[in-house]
C-alpha positions in Angstrom: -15.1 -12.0 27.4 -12.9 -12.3 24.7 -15.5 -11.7 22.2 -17.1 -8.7 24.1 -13.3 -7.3 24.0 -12.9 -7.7 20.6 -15.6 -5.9 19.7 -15.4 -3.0 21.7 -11.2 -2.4 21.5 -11.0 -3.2 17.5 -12.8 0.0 16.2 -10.6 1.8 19.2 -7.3 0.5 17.8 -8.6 1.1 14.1 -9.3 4.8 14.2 -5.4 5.2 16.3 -3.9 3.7 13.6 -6.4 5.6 11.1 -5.2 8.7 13.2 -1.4 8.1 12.7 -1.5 7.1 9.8 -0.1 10.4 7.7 2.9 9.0 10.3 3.1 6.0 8.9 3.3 6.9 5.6 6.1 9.3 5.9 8.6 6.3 7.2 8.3 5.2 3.3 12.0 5.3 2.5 11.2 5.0 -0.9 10.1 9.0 -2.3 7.8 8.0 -4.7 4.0 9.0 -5.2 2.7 5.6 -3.8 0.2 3.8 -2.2 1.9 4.2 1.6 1.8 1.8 4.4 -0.1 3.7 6.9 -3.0 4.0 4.3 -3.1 0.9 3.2 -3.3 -0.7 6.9 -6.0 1.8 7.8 -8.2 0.9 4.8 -7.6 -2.8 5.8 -8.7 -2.3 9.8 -11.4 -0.1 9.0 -13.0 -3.1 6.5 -12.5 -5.3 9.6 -14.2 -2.7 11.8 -17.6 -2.8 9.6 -17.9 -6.5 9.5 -17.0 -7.2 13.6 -19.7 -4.4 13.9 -21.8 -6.0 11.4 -22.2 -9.1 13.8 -25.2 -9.5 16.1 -24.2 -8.6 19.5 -24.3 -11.8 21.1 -21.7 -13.4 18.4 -19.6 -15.6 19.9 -15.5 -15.4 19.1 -15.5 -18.1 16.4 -17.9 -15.6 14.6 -15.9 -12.9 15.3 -12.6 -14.2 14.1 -13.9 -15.5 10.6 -15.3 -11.6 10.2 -12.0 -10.4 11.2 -10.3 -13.2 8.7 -13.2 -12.4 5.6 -12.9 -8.9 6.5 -9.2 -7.7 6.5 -8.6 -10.3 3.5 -11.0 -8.6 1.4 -10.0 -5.2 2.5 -6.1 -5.6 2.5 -4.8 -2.9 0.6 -0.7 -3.2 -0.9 1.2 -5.7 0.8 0.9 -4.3 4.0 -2.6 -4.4 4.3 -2.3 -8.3 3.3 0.4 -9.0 5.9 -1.7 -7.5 8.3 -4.7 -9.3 7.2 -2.8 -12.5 7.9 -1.5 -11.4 10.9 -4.7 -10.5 12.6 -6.3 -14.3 11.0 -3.8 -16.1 13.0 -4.0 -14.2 16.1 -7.9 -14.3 16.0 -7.9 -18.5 15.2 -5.5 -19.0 18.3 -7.7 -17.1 20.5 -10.5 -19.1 19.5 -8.6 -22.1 21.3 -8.5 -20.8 24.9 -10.2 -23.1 27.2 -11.9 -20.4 29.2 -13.4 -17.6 27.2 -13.8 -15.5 30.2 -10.7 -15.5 31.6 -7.9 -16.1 28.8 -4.5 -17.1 30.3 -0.6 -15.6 29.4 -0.7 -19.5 27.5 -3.6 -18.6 25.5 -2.2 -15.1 24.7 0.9 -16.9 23.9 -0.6 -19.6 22.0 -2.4 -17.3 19.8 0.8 -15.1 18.6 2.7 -18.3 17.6 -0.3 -18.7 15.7 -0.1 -15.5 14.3 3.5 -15.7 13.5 2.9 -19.4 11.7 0.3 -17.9 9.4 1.8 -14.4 8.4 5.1 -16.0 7.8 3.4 -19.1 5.5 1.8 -15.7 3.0 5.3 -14.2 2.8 8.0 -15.9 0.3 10.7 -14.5 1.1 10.2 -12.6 5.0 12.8 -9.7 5.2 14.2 -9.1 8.7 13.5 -5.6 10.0 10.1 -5.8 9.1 6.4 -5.6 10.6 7.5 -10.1 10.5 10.4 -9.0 12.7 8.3 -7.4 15.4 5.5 -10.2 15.0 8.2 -12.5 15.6 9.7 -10.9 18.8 6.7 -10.4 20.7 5.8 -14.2 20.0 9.1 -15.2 21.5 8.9 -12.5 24.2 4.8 -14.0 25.1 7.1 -17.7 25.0 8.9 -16.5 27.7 6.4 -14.5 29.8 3.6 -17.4 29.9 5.8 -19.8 32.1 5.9 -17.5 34.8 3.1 -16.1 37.1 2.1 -12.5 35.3 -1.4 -11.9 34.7 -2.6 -11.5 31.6 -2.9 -7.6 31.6 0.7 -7.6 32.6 1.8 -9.5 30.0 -0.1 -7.6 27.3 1.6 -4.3 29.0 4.9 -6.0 28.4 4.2 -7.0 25.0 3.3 -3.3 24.0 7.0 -2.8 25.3 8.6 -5.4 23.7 6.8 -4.7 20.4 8.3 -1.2 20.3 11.8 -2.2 21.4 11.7 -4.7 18.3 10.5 -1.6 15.9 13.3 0.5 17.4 15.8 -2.4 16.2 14.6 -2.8 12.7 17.1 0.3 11.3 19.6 -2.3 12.8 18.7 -5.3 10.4 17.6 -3.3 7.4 20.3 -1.0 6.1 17.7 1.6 4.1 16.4 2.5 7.1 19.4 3.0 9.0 20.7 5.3 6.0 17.7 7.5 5.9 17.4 7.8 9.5 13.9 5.9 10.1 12.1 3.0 11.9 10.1 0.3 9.1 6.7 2.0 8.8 4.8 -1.3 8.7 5.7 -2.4 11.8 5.6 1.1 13.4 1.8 0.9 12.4 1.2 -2.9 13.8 2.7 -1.7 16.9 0.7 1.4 16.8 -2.5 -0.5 16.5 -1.4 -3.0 19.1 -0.7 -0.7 21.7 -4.0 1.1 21.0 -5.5 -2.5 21.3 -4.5 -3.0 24.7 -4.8 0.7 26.2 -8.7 -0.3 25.1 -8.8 -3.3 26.5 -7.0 -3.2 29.9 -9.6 0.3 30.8 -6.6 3.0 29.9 -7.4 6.1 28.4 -5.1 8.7 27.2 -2.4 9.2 24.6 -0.3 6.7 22.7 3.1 6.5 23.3 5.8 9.5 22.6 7.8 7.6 20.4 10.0 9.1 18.0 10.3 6.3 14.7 12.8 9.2 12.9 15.6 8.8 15.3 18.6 6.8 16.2 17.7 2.7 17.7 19.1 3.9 21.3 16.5 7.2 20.7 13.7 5.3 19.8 13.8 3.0 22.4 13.8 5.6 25.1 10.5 5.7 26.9 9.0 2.6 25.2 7.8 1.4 28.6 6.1 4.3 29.0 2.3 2.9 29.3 -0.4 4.7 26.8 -3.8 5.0 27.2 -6.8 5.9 24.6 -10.6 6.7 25.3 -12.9 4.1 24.4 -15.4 5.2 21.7 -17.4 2.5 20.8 -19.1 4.3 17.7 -16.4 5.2 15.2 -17.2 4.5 11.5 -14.2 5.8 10.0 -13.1 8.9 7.5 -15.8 9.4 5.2 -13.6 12.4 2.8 -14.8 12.3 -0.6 -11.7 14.5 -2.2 -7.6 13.9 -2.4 -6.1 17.2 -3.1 -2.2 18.0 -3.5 -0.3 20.7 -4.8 2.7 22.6 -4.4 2.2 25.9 -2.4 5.3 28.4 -2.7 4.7 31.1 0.7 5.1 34.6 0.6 4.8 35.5 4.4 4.8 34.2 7.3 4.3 30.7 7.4 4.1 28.3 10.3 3.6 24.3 8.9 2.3 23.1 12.1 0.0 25.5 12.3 -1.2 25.0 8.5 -1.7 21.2 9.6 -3.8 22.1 12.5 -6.3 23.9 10.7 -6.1 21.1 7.6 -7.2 18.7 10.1 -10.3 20.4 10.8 -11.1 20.3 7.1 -10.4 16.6 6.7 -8.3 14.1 7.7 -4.5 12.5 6.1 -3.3 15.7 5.9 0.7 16.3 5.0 2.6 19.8 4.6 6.3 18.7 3.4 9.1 20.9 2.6 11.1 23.6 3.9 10.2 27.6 3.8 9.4 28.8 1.1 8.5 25.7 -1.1 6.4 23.0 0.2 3.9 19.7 -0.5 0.5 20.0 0.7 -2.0 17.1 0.8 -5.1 16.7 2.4 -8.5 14.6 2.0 -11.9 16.9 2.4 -14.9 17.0 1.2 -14.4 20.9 0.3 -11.6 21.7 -1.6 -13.0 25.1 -2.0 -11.9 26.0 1.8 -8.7 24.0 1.6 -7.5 26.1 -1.3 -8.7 29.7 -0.1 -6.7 28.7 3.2 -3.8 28.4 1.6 -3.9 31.2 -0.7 -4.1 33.3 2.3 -0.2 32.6 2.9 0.7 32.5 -0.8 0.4 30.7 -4.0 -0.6 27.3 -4.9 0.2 25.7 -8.5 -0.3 21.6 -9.6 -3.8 21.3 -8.4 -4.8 17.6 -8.6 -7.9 17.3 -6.8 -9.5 13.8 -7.2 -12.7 12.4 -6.1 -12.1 9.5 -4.2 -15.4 8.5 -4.3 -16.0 8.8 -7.7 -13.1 6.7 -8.3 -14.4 3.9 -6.4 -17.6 3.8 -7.6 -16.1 3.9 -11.5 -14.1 0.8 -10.6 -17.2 -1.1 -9.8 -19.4 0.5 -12.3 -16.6 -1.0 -15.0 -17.2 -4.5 -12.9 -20.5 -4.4 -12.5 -20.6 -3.8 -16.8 -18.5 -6.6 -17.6 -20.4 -9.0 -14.8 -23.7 -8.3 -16.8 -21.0 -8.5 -20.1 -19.7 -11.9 -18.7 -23.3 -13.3 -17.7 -24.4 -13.1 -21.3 -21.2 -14.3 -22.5 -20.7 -18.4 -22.9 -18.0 -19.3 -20.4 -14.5 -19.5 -21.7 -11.6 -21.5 -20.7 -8.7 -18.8 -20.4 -9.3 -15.3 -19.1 -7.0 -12.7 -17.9 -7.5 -10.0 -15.3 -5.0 -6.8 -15.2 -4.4 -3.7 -13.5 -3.9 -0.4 -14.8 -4.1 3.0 -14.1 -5.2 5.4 -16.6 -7.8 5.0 -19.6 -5.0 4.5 -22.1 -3.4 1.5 -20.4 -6.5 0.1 -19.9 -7.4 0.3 -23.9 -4.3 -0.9 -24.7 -4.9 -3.8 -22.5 -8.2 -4.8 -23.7 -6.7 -4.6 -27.3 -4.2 -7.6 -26.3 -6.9 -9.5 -24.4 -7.6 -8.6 -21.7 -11.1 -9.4 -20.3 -11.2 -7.4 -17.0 -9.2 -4.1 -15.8 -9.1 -3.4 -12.3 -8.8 0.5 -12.1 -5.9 1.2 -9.1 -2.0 1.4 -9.1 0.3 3.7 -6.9 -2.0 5.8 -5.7 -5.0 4.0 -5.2 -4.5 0.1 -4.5 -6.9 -2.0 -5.2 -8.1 -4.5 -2.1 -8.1 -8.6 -2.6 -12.0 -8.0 -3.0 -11.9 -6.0 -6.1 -9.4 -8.3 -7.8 -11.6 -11.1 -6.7 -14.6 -9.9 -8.1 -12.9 -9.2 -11.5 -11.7 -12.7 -11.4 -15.2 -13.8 -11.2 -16.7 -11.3 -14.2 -13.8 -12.9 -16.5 -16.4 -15.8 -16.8 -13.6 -18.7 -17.4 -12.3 -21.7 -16.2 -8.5 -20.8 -15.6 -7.7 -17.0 -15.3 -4.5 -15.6 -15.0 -4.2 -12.6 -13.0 -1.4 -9.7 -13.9 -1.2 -7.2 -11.0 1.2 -4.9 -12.9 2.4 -3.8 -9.6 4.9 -5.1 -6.8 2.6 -2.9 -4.1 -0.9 -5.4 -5.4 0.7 -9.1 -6.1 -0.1 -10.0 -2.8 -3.5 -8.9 -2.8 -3.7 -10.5 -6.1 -2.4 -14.1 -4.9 -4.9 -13.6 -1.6 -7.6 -13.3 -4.3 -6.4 -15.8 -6.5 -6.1 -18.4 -3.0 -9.5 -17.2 -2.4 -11.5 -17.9 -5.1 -13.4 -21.1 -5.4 -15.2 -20.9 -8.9 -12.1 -21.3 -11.4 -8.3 -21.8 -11.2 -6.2 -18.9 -11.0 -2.5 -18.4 -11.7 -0.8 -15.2 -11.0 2.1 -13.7 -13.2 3.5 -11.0 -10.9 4.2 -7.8 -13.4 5.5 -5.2 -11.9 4.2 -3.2 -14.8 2.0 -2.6 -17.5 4.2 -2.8 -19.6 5.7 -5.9 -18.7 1.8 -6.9 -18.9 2.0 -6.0 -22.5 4.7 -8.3 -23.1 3.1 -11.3 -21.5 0.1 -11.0 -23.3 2.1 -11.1 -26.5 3.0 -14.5 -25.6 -0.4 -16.0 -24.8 -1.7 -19.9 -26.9 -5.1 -20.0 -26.5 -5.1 -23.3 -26.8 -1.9 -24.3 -24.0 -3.7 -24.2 -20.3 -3.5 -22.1 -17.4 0.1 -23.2 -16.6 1.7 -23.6 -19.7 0.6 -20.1 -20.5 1.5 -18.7 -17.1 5.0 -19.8 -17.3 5.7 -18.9 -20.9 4.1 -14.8 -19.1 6.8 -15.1 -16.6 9.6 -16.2 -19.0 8.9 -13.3 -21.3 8.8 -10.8 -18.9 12.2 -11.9 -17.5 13.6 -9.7 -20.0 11.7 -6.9 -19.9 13.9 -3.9 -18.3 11.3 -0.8 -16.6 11.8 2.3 -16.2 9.8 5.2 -15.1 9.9 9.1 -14.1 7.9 11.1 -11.5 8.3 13.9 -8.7 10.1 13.1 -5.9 7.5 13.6 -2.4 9.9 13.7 0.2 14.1 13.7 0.5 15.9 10.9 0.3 19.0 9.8 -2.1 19.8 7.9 -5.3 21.2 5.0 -5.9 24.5 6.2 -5.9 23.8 8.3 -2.5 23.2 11.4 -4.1 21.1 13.5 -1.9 17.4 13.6 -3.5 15.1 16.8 -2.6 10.9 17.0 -2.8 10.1 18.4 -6.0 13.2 16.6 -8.1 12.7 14.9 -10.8 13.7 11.2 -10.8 14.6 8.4 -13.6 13.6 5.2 -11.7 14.7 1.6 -13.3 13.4 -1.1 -11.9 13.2 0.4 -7.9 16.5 2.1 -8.1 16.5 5.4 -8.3 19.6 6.2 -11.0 18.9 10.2 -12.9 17.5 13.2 -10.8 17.1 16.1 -12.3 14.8 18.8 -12.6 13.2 18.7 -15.9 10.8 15.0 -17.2 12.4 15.2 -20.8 16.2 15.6 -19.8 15.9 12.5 -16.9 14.1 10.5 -19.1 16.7 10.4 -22.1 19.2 10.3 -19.4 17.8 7.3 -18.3 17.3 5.4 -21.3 20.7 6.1 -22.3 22.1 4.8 -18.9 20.1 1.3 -20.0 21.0 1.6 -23.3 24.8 2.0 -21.9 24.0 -0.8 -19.6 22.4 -3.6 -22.1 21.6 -2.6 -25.4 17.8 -3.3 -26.4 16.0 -3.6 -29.6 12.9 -2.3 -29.1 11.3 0.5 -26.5 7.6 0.8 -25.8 6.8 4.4 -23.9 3.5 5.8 -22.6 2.9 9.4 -21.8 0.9 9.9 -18.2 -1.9 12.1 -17.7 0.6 15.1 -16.3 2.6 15.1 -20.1 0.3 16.6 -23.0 1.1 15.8 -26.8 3.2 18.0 -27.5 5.9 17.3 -24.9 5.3 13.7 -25.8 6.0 14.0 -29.2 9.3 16.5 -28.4 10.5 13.4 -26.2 9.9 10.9 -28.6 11.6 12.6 -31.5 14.3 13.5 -29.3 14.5 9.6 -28.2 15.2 8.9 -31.5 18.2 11.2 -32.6 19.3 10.1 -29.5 19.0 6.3 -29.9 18.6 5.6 -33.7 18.8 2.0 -34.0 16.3 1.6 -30.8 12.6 1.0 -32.4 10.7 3.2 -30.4 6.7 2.6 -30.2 4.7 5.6 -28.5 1.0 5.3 -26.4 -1.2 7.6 -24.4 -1.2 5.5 -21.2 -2.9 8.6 -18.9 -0.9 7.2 -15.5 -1.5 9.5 -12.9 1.8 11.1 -11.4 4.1 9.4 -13.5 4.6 11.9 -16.7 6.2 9.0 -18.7 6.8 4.9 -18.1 8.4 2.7 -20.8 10.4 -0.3 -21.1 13.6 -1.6 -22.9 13.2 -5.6 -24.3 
């Protein structure tokens, strides 16, 4: 039984969360351009969703767990794809412990969630209260308490559906970023999502999900948890299959209605978003025909910063570039050191391979690569020890789920934050030390490298100093605090610098211009980096980052 309800609820819960998860993403207190929660959890489940399927129908649930294990591990996507990957392992190895697979008990439910919470907590160094670990945590301790008294096991799963809400209703309560921007933690908003979905399959519901309101005050968004959902079962969903991501700023010149605009979107596609208030506004939306998503538009007024990308083009790049350094590596004696990186943007990656790199895992904010890719790339390095730079605090833990993973060489992970501070370690490297020699003089020479960055603000939020932020600024970001906004790339990155420069002095500053910033501009901003700071050595790149006109860091 529980195998049979596995199979049948998973896709269910999948495609709710899949469904939501534009909703997700928008929880993001952070306003950045990134690689959001909701996303990232829906890629994850939906990896699941083709290897449970995958199974022969009469797989039993030991066979089913180690494809939901093998199958969200190599599909987690940004941290909270990985947490959730973990999540669903433990959940699915206590399950396989019930005594009677036909009738599971409140204990075995219960058993199964402490297993859940032992293993998610065990891949998380430092677990942050007010988190999707919070809510795992509650509903463990509520199941504790539910399984020594006589509810049935459909009424406990109701009761956990409540309980999980109530704990993603406190979160703004035990995390103070939330509080201040008026929002519940989207990661556990999305696990609760899913969960719910989850049960409304398998107790024979059908319906919506819950009306609950994650933008509110605690005492608001607790109202009506109790309220049970209930979804249709559709036992054939495959997922989103949109081939293009297209954003761009639209500026209306009549009548415009954004819930309407976001009804029609969704008929052309699916992750669609319309930010902003009349007359200026965000649109984003995946299709597979641009063509209609534009005209559309342009029937209310004009659109301008058109980035359409093909997402599946993308992909298959990435493992084009693996699949040529595989037959590379195959031909290639085995070595005893090789490094793996992330980058986005041909000119980080050439810079990269330049300081010895042997394999660059296309992905960054926008598009994060899943423990799978960096595993394979770990595997085309060809070498005995290989250290793995992830160059982003969104991907180190699918890089250390890959590096825990792999069985054919050792692998240490440096956690970067940026390619930049990959440049640095690199600098640093003694062929002849080992794997942990090495990785600990990386980690001691990034220690002093000081990041900064500057992109387009997606959504409102504030600065650092509480400074209101609106979609559309510009903003100088150091290190994940958000210190200039302004409104023009070249004024908030000089501001910025000079803020470090004000802070600690450096010696040296290494810059690269994204994809968005064209020579000229670079070279202006250079030149006007160094009348500006002429004992600071400045050393200019074409990186060709996506969404971030300029990164560069201070040592």
């Amino acid at each position: 039984m529980i195998a049979n309800v596995i199979r049948t609820c998973f896709p269910v819960a999948a495609k709710a969360l899949a469904d939501k998860a534009e909703d997700v993403n928008k929880l993001n207190v952070f306003p950045v351009p990134d690689g959001d929660t909701g996303t990232n959890m829906s890629l994850t489940l939906g990896t699941v969703v083709k290897e449970v399927q995958a199974l022969p129908a009469d797989a039993s649930i030991e066979d089913i767990a180690k494809a939901i294990t093998h199958g969200s591990l190599m599909g987690a996507r940004g941290n909270s794809g990985v947490i959730t990957s973990q999540i669903l392992r433990g959940i699915a190895e206590g399950l396989c412990e019930a005594k009677d697979q036909e009738n599971p008990t409140p204990v075995d439910i219960a058993r199964a969630w402490r297993r859940g919470v032992k293993v998610a907590f065990k891949a998380v160094r430092k677990p942050v209260e007010g988190t999707i670990l919070t809510v795992l945590k509650d509903v463990s301790a509520r199941a504790d308490k539910l399984e020594k008294t006589k509810i049935t096991t459909s009424e406990m799963l109701d009761a956990l559906v409540v309980e999980a809400y109530e704990s993603v209703a406190r979160t703004p309560d035990l995390l103070p970023v939330l509080k201040e921007n008026g929002v519940v933690d989207s990661g556990a908003y999305g696990f609760a999502t899913f969960f719910e979905a989850f049960v409304n399959a398998a107790t024979g519901k059908a319906g919506e999900l819950s009306d609950f309101d994650p933008t509110v005050t605690t005492e608001g968004a607790k109202s009506d948890v109790s309220a049970k959902v209930q979804i249709e079962l559709n036992d054939d969903w495959e997922g989103s299959e949109f081939r293009y991501c297209n954003e761009f700023l639209f500026h209306a010149e009549k009548e415009f209605d954004p819930d309407e605009a976001l009804a029609h979107l969704a008929t052309l596609g699916d992750c669609e978003l319309v930010v902003g208030s009349y007359p200026d506004y965000k649109v984003h939306v995946h299709s597979n025909e641009p063509n209609r998503v534009l005209e559309y538009m342009l029937g209310y007024g004009q659109i301008f910063e058109v980035f359409i990308h093909n997402m599946d083009l993308e992909a298959a790049d990435r493992t084009a570039k693996i699949a040529e350094d595989k037959k590379a590596a195959e031909k290639a004696p085995r070595k005893e050191l090789g490094f793996v990186a992330v980058a986005a943007g041909s000119g980080q990656e050439s810079i990269l391979k330049s300081l010895g790199i042997d394999v660059v895992v296309s992905g960054g904010q926008t598009m994060n690569p899943s423990t799978a890719d960096i595993l394979e790339a770990i595997e085309v390095a060809n070498a005995d020890n290989v250290i793995v730079l992830p160059n982003n605090g969104n991907i180190r833990m699918a890089s250390e789920a890959a590096a825990s993973a792999c069985q054919t060489c050792k692998v240490a992970v440096v956690a970067t934050k940026t390619v930049l501070q990959a440049f640095s370690a690199m600098f640093v490297v003694d062929p002849e030390a080992g794997l942990e020699d090495n990785a600990e003089a990386m980690r001691d020479a990034i220690a002093d490298v000081r990041g900064g960055e500057v992109t387009t603000a997606v959504r409102d939020s504030q600065a650092a100093d509480g400074s209101p932020i609106h979609d559309g600024d510009v903003m100088g970001i150091q290190d994940d605090s958000i210190d200039v906004v302004g409104n023009d790339v070249k004024q908030v990155a000089l501001d910025l610098i000079n803020k470090m420069q004000e802070e600690e002095e450096g010696d040296s500053l290494t810059i690269l211009a994204g994809a968005d910033m064209d020579d000229v501009a670079f070279e202006d901003l250079v030149s006007a980096i160094e009348e500006a700071q002429p004992d600071l050595e400045v050393d200019a790149h074409r990186g060709e980052q996506p969404l971030y006109p300029v990164v560069f860091a201070i040592e």
